[in-house]
N, C-alpha and C positions, 0 to 999 in steps of 0.2 A: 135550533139548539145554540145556545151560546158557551163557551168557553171561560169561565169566571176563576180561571187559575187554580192553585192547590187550595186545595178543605182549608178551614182552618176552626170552624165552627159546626159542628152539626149533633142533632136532638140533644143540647147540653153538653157535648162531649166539644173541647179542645184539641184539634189535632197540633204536633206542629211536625213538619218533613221537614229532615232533611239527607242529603244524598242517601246515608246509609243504615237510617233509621227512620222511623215514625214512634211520636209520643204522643199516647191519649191518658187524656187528664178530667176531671172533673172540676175544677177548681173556682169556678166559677158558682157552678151549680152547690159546689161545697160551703163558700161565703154565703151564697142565699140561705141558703138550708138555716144557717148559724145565725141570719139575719130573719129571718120567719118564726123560729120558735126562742128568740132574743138570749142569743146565747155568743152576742160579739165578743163580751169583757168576761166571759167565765175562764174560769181557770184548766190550761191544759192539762191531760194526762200523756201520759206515753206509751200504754196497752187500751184496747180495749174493752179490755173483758179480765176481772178478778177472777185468778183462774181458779183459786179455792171455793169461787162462788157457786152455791147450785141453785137454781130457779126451779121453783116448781108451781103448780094451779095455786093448791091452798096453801099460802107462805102465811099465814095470819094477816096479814099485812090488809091494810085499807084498799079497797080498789077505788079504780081511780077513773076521768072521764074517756071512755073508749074511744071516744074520736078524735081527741089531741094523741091518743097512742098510734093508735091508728094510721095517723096523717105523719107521724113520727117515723114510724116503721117503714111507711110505703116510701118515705120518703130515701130513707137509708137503702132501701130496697134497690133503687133505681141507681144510684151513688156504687151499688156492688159492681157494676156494668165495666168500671177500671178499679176498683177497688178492692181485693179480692183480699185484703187483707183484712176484713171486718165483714166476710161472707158470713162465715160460720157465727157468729156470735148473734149477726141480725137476722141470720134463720133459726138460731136458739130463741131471740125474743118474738121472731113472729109466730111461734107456737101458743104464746100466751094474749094473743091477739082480742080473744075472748073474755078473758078471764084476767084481763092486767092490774096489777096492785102496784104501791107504793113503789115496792123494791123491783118490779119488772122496771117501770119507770126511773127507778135510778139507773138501772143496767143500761140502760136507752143512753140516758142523760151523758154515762162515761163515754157510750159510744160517740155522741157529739162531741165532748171535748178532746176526744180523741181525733178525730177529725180536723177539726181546729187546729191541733200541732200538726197534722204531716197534709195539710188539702192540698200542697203541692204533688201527693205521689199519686203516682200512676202506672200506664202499663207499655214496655219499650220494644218494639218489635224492631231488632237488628238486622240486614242483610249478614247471612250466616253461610256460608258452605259445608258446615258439614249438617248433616239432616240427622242428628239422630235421636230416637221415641225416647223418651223417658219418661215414667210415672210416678205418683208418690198415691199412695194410701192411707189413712190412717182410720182406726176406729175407737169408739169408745163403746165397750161392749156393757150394756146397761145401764146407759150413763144417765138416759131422763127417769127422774125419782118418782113421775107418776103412774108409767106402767110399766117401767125398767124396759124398754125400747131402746136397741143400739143404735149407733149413729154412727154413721161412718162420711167417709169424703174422699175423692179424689180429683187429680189433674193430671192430664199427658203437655206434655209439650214437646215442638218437634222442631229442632235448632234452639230461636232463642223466643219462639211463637207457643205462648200455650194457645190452647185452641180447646179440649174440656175439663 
């Protein structure tokens, strides 16, 4: 066994330590993503997800090729691992995985340039003393228009660690 010091890179993830924290980052893996589906010079957003917006199967809209979505998707997928701020939106698009159109593919697209403005954030787990649970919940009771299926989401975190 050898000793090769503190992490500072591992499965795509950036650590960096120090005494009284740890930061995991994606950032790296965030500029590839922007550089694979050529989205270095597009223009940012700063949500994203149009919250007025509702996606549904049949939006009329052109479908589009499933494997550039696909590879899109999975890719954002992976990016949620510190990113917990574009969870929900890229489990709303991967419901359409199947069946993606035009306008799934723009929802995609905002997600990347959302991306783009913040691929510095990430996730800060602080040494904390006091321990305590707290949860948040929210739902949206009927919210998907194709078979009015509620959706709901939570996280506990325990100091300054979420953990589900």
């Amino acid at each position: 066994m050898t000793d090769l010091g503190l992490m500072s890179f591992f499965l795509r993830m950036e650590i960096k330590q120090a005494e009284y924290e740890i930061f995991i980052c994606q950032k790296k893996y965030a500029k590839e993503i922007l550089k694979m589906f050529k989205f270095e010079k597009c223009k940012e957003a700063n949500t994203p997800m149009n919250q007025k917006e509702k996606l549904c199967k049949e939006d009329g809209a052109d479908k589009i090729n499933k494997g550039y979505f696909r590879s899109l998707i999975g890719c954002l997928m992976y990016l949620t691992a510190t990113r917990h701020d574009i969870l929900n939106v890229v489990s709303i698009l991967s419901r359409f995985i199947h069946c993606a159109s035009e306008l799934h593919l723009k929802a995609a697209k905002r997600v990347i340039r959302y991306v783009k403005d913040t691929s510095d954030f990430g996730v800060k787990f602080t040494k904390n003393k006091e321990f305590k649970l707290v949860g948040f919940l929210d739902s949206g009771w009927g919210g998907f228009i194709d078979d009015m299926r509620s959706t709901s989401g939570y996280c506990f975190t325990l100091g300054s660690s979420i953990f589900s």
